[in-house]
C-alpha positions in Angstrom: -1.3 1.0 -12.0 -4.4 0.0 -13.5 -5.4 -1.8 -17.0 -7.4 -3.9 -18.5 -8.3 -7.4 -17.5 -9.4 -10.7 -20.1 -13.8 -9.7 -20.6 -13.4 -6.1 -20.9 -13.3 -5.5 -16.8 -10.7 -2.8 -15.5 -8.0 -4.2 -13.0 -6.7 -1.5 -10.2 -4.1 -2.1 -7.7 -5.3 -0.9 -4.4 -4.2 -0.2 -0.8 -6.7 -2.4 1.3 -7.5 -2.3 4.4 -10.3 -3.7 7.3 -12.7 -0.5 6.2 -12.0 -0.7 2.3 -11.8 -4.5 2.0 -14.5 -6.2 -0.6 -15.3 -9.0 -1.9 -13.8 -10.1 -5.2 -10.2 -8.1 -3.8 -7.6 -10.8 -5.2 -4.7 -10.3 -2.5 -1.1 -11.4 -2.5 -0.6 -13.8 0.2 2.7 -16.5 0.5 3.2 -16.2 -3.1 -0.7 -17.1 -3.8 -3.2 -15.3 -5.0 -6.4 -14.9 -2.9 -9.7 -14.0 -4.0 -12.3 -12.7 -0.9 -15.4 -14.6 -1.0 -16.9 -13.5 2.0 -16.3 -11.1 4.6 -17.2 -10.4 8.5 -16.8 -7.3 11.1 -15.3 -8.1 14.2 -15.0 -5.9 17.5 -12.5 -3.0 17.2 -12.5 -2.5 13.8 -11.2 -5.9 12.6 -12.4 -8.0 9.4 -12.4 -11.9 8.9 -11.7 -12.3 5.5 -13.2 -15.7 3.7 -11.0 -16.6 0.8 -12.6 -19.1 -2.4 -10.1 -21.8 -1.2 -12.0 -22.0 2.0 -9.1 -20.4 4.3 -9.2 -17.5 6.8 -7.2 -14.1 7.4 -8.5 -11.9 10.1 -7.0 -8.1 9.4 -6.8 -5.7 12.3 -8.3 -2.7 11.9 -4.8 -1.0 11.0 -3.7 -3.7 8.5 -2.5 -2.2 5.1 -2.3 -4.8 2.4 -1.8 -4.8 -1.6 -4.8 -6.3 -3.7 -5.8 -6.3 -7.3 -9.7 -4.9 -7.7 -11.3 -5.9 -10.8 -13.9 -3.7 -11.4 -16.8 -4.6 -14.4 -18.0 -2.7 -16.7 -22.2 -2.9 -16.8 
């Protein structure tokens, strides 16, 4: 499902995982949503994701997850 978000920028729902991860991904997490700030490759495969509010989620490198990518038109 995709349409459009407030400012004219496309919003996607999208399969995630360690290799497709980016920041700006919002991702569903204990009912909150999380926007990636920051991300960093780890051995094996594995990402720590940085989230906005400051907190942590390393993903192993077979973690599938749901996220919302906004994606802005230039």
């Amino acid at each position: 499902m995709s349409g459009w978000a407030p400012g004219g920028a496309l919003a996607s729902n999208v399969e995630i995982t360690a290799a497709t991860v980016q920041r700006g991904d919002v991702i569903q997490l204990g009912g909150r949503a999380c926007r990636v700030s920051d991300l960093f490759q780890l051995p094996q495969g594995a990402k720590q994701l940085v989230f906005e509010s400051g907190e942590l989620l390393t993903i192993h490198a077979r973690t599938r997850l749901a996220a919302v990518r906004v994606l802005r038109r230039r």
